[in-house]
Backbone as XML, in Angstrom:
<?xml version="1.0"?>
<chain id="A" units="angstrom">
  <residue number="1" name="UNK">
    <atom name="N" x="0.854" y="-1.153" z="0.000"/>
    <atom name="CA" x="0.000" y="0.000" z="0.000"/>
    <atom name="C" x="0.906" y="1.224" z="0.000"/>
  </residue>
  <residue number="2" name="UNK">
    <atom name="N" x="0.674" y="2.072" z="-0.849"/>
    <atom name="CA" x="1.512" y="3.567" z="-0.951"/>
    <atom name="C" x="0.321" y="4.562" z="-0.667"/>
  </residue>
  <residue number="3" name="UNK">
    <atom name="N" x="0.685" y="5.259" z="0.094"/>
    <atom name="CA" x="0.206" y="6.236" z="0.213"/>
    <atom name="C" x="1.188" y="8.373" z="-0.045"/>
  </residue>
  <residue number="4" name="UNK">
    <atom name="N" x="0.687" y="8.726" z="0.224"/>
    <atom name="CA" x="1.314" y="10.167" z="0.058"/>
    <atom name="C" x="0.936" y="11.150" z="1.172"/>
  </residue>
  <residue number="5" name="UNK">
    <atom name="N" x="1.552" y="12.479" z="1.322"/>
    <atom name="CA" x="1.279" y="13.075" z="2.769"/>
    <atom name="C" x="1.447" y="14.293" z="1.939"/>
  </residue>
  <residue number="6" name="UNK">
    <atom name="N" x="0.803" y="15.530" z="2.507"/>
    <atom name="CA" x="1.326" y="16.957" z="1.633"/>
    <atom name="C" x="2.771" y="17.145" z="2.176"/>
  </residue>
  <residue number="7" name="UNK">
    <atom name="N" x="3.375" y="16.889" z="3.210"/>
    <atom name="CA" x="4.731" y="17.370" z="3.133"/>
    <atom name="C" x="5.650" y="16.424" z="3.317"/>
  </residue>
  <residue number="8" name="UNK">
    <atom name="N" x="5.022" y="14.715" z="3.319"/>
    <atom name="CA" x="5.769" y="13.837" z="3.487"/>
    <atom name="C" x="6.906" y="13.529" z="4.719"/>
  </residue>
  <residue number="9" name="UNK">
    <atom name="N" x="6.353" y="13.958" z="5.739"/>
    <atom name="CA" x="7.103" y="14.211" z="6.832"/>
    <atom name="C" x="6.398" y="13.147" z="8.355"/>
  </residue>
  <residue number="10" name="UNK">
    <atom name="N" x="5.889" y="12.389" z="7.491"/>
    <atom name="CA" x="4.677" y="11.406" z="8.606"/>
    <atom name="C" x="5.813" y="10.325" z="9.396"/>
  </residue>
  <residue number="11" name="UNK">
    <atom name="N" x="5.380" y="10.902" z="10.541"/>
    <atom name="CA" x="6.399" y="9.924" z="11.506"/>
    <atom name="C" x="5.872" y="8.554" z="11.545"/>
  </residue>
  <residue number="12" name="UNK">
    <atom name="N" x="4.046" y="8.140" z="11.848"/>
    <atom name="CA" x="3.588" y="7.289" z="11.853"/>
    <atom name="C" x="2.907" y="7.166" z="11.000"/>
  </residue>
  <residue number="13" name="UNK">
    <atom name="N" x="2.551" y="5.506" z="10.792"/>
    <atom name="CA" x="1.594" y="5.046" z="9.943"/>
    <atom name="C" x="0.747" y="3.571" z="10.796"/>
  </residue>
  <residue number="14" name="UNK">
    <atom name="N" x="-0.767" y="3.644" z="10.795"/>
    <atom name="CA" x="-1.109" y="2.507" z="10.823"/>
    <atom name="C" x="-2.543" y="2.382" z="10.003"/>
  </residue>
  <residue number="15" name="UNK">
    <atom name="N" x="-2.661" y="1.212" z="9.632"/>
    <atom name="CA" x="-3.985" y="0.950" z="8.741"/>
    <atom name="C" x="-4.992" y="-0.035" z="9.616"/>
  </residue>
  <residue number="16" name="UNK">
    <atom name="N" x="-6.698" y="0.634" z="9.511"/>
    <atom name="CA" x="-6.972" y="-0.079" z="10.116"/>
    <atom name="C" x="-8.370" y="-0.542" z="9.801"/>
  </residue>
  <residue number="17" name="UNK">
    <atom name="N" x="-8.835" y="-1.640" z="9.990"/>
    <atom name="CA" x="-10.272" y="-2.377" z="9.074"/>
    <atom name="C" x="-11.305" y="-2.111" z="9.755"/>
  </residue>
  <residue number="18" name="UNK">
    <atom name="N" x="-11.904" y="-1.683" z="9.484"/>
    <atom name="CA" x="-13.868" y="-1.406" z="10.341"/>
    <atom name="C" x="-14.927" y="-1.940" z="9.967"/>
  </residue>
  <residue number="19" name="UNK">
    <atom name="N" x="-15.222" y="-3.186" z="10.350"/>
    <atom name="CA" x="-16.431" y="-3.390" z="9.949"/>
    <atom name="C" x="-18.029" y="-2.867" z="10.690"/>
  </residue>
  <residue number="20" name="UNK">
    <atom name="N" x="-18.743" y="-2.659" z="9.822"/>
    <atom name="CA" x="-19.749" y="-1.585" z="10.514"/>
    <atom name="C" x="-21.099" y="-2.330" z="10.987"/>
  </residue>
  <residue number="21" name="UNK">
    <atom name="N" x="-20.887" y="-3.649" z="10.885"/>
    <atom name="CA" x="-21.748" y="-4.839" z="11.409"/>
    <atom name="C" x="-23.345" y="-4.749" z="11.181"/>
  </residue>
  <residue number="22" name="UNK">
    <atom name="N" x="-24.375" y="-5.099" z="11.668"/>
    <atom name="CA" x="-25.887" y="-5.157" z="11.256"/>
    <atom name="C" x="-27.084" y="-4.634" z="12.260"/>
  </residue>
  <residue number="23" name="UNK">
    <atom name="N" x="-27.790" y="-3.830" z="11.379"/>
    <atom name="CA" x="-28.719" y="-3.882" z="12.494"/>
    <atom name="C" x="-29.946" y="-4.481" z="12.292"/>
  </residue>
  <residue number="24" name="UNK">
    <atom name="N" x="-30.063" y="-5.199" z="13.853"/>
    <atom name="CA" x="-31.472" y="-6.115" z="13.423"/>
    <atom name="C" x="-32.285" y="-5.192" z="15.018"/>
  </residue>
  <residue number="25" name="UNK">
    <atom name="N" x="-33.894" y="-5.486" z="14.891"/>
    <atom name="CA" x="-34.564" y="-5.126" z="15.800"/>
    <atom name="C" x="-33.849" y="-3.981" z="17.136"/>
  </residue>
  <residue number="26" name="UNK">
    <atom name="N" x="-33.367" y="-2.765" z="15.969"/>
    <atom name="CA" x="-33.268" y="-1.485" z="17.003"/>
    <atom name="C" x="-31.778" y="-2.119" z="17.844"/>
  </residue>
  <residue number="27" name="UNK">
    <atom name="N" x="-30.936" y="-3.035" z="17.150"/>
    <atom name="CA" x="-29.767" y="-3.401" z="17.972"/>
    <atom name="C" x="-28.894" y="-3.213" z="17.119"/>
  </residue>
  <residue number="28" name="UNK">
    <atom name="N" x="-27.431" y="-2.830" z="16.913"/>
    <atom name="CA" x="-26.244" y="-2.557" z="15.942"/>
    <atom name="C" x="-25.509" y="-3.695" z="16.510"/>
  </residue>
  <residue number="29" name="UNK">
    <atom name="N" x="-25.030" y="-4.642" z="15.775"/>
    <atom name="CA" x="-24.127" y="-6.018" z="16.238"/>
    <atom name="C" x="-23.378" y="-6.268" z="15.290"/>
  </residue>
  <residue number="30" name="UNK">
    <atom name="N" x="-22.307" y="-6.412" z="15.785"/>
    <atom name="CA" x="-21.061" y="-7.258" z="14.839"/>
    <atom name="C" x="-20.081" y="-5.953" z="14.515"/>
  </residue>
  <residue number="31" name="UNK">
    <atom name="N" x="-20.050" y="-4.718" z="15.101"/>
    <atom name="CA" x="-19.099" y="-4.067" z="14.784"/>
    <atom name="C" x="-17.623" y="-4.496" z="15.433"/>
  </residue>
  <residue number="32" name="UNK">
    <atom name="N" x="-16.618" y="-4.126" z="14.454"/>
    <atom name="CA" x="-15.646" y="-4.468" z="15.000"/>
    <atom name="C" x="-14.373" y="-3.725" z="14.313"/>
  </residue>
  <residue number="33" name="UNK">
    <atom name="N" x="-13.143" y="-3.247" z="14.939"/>
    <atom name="CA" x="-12.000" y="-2.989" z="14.650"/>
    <atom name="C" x="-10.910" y="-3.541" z="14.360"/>
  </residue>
  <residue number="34" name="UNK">
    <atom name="N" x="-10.367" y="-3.786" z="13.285"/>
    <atom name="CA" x="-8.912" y="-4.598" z="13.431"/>
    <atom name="C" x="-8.282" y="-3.789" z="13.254"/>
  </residue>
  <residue number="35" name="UNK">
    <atom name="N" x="-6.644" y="-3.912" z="13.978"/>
    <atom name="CA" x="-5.775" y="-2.899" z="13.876"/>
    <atom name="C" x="-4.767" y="-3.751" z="13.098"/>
  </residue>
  <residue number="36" name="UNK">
    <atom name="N" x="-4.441" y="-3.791" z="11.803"/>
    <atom name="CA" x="-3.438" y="-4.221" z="10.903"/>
    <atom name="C" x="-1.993" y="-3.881" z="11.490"/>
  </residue>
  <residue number="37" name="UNK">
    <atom name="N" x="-1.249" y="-5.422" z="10.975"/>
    <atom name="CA" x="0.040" y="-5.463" z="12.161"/>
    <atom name="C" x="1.197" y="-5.126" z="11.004"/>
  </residue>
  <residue number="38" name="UNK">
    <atom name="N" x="1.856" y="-3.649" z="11.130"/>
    <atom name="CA" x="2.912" y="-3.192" z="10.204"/>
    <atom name="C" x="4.228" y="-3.949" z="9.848"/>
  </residue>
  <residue number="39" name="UNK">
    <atom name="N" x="4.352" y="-4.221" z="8.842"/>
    <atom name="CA" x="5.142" y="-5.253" z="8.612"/>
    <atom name="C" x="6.390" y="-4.207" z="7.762"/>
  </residue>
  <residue number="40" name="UNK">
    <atom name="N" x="6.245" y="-3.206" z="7.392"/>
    <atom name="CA" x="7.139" y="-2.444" z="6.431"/>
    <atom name="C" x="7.007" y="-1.114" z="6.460"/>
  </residue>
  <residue number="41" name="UNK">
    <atom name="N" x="7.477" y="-0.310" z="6.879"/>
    <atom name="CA" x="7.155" y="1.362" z="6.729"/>
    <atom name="C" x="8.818" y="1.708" z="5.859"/>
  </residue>
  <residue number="42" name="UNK">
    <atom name="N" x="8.549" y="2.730" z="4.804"/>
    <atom name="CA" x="9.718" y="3.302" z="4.244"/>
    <atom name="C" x="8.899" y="4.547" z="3.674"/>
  </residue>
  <residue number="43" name="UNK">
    <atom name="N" x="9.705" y="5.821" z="4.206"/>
    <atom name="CA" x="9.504" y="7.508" z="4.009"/>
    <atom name="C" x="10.234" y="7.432" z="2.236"/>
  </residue>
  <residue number="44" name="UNK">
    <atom name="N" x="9.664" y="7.862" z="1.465"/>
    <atom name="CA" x="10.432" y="8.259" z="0.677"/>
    <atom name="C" x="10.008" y="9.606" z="-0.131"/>
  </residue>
  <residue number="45" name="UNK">
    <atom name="N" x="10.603" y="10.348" z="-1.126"/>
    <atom name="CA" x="10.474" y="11.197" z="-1.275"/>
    <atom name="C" x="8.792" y="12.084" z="-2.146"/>
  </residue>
  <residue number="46" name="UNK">
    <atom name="N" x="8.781" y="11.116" z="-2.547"/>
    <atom name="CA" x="6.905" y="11.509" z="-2.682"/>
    <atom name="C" x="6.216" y="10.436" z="-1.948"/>
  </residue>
  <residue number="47" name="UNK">
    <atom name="N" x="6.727" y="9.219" z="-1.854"/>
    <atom name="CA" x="5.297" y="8.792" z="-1.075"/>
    <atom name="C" x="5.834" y="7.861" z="-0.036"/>
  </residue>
  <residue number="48" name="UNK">
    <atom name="N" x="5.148" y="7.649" z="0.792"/>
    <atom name="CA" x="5.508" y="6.697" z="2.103"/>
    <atom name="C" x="4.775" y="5.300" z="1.692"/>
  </residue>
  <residue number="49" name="UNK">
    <atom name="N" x="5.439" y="4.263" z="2.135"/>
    <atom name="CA" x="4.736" y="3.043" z="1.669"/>
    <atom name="C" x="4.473" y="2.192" z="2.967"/>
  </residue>
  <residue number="50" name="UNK">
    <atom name="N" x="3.836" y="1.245" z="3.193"/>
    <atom name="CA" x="3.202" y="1.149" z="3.983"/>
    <atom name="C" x="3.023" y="-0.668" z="3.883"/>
  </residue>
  <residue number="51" name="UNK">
    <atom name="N" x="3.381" y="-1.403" z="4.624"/>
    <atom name="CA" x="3.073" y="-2.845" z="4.393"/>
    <atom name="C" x="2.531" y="-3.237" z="5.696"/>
  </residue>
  <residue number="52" name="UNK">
    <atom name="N" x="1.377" y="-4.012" z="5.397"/>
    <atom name="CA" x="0.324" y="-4.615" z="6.532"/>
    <atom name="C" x="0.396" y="-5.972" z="6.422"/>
  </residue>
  <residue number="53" name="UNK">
    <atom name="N" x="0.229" y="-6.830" z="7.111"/>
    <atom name="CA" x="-0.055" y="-7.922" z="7.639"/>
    <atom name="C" x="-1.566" y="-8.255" z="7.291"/>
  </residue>
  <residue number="54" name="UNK">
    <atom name="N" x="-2.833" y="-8.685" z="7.059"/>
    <atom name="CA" x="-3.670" y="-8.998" z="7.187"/>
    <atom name="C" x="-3.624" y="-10.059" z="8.479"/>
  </residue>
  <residue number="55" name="UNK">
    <atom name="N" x="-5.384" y="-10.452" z="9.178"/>
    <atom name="CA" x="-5.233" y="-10.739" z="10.433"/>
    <atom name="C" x="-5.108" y="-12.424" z="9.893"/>
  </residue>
  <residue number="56" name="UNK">
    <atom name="N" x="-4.755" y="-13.646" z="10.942"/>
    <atom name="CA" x="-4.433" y="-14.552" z="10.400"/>
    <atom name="C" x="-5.566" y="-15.470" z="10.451"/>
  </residue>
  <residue number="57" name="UNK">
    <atom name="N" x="-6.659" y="-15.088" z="10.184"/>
    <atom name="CA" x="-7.929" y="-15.891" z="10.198"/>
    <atom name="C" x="-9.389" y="-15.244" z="10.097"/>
  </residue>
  <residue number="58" name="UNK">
    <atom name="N" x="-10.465" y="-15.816" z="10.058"/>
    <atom name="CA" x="-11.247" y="-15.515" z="9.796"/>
    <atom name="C" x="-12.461" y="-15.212" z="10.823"/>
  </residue>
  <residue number="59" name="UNK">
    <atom name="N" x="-11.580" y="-15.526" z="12.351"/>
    <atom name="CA" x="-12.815" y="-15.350" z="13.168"/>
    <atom name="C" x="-11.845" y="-14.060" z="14.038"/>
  </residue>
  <residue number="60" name="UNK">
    <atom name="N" x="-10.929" y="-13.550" z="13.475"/>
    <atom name="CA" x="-10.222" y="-11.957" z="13.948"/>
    <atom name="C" x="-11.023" y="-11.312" z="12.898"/>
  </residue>
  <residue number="61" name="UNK">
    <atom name="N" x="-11.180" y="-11.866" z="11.333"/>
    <atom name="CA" x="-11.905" y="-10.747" z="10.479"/>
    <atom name="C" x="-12.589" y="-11.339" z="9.551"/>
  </residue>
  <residue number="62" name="UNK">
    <atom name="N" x="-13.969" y="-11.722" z="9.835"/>
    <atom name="CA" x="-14.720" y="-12.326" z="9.014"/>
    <atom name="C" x="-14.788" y="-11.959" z="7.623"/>
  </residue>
  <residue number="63" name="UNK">
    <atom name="N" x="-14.775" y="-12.850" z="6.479"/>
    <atom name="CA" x="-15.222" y="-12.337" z="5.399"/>
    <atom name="C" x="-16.742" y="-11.297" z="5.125"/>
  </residue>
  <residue number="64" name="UNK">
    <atom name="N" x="-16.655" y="-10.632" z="4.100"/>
    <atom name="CA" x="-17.399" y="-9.449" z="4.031"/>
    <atom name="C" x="-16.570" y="-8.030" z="3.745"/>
  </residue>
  <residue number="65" name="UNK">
    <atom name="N" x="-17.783" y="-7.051" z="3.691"/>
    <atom name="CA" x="-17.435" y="-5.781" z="3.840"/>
    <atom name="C" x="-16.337" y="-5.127" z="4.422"/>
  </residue>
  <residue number="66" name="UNK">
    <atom name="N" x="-15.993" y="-4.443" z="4.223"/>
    <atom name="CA" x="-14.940" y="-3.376" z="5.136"/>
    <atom name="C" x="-14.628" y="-1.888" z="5.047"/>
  </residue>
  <residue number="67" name="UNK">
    <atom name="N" x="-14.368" y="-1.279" z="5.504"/>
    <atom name="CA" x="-14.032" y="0.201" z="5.347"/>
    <atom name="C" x="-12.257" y="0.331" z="6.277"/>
  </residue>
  <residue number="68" name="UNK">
    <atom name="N" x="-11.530" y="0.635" z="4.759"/>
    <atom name="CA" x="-10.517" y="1.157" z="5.459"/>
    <atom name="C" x="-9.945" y="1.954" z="5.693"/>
  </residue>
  <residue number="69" name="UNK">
    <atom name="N" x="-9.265" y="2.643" z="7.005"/>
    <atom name="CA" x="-8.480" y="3.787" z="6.839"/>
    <atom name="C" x="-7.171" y="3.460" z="7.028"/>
  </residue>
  <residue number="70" name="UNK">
    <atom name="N" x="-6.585" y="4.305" z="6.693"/>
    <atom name="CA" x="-5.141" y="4.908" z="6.988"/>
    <atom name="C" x="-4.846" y="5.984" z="7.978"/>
  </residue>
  <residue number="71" name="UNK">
    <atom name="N" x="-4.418" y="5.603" z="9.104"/>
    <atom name="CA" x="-4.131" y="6.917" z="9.957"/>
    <atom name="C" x="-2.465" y="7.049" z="9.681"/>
  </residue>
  <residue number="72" name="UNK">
    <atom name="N" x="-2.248" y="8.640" z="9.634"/>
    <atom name="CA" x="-1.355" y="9.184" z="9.367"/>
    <atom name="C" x="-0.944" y="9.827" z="10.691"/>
  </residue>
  <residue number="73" name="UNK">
    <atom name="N" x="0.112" y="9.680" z="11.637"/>
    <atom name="CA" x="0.302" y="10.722" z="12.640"/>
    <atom name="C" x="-0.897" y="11.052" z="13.299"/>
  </residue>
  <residue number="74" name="UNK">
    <atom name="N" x="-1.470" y="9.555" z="13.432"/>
    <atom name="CA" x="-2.735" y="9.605" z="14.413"/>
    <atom name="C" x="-4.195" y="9.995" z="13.568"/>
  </residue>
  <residue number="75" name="UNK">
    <atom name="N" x="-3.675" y="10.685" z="12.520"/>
    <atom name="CA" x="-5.319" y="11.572" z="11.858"/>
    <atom name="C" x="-5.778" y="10.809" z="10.891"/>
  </residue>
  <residue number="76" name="UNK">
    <atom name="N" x="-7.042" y="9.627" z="10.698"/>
    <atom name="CA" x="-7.401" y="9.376" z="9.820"/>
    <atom name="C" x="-7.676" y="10.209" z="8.232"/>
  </residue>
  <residue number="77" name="UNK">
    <atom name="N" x="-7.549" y="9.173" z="7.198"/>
    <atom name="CA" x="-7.562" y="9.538" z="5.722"/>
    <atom name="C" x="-9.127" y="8.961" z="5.570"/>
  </residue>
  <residue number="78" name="UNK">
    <atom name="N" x="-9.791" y="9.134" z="4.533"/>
    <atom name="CA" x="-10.929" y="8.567" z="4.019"/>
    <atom name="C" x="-10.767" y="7.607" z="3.953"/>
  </residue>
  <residue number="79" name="UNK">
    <atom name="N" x="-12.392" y="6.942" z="4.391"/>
    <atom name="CA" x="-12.313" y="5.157" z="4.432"/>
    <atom name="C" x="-12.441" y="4.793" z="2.653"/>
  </residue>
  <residue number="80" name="UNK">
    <atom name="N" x="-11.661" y="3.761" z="2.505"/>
    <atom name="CA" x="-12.417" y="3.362" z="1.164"/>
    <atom name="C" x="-13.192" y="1.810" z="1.635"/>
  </residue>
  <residue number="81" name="UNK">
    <atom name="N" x="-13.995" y="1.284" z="0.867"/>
    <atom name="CA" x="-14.664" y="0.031" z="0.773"/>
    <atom name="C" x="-13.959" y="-0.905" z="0.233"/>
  </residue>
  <residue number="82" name="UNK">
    <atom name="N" x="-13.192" y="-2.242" z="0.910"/>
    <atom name="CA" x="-12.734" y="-3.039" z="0.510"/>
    <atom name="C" x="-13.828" y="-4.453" z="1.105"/>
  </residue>
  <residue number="83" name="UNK">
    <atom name="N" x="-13.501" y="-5.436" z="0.553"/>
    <atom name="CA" x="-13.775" y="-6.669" z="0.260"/>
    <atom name="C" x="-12.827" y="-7.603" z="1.358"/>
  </residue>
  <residue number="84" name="UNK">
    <atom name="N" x="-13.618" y="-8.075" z="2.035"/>
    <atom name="CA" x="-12.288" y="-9.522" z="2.953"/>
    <atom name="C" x="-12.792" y="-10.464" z="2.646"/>
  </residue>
  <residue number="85" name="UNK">
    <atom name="N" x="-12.184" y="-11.352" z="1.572"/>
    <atom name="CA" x="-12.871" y="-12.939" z="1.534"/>
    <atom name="C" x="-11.474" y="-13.974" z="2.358"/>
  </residue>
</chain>
């Protein structure tokens, strides 16, 4: 995963999976957070790159939906919609 920073000066990086789980009868269930385990960070001069781990099974991150971010120096980026099969 590459990402970019406006001044490229990002001390930290972590990526992290949200699933936004279901609601049945007035109850929200199954939300959950994974915090992706950094396997590679390198600063370089336009973009910082970024290597994650995915979790090692399927009952840390069920298949389905996802929304991910990228926090930069703590401040989340826009989630995009990914896929976990």
């Amino acid at each position: 995963m590459a990402f970019t920073t406006p001044d490229n000066t990002a001390v930290s990086a972590s990526v992290v999976l949200y699933y936004n789980g279901f609601i049945t009868h007035s109850l929200h269930m199954g939300m959950r957070a994974v915090i992706l385990d950094t396997v590679g960070w390198q600063a370089g001069q336009i973009e910082q790159v970024l290597q994650v781990r995915m979790p090692p099974n399927g009952n840390i991150a069920p298949p389905g939906p996802y929304m991910l971010f990228v926090l930069v120096d703590g401040i989340p980026g826009m989630g995009q919609f990914v896929s976990v099969t």
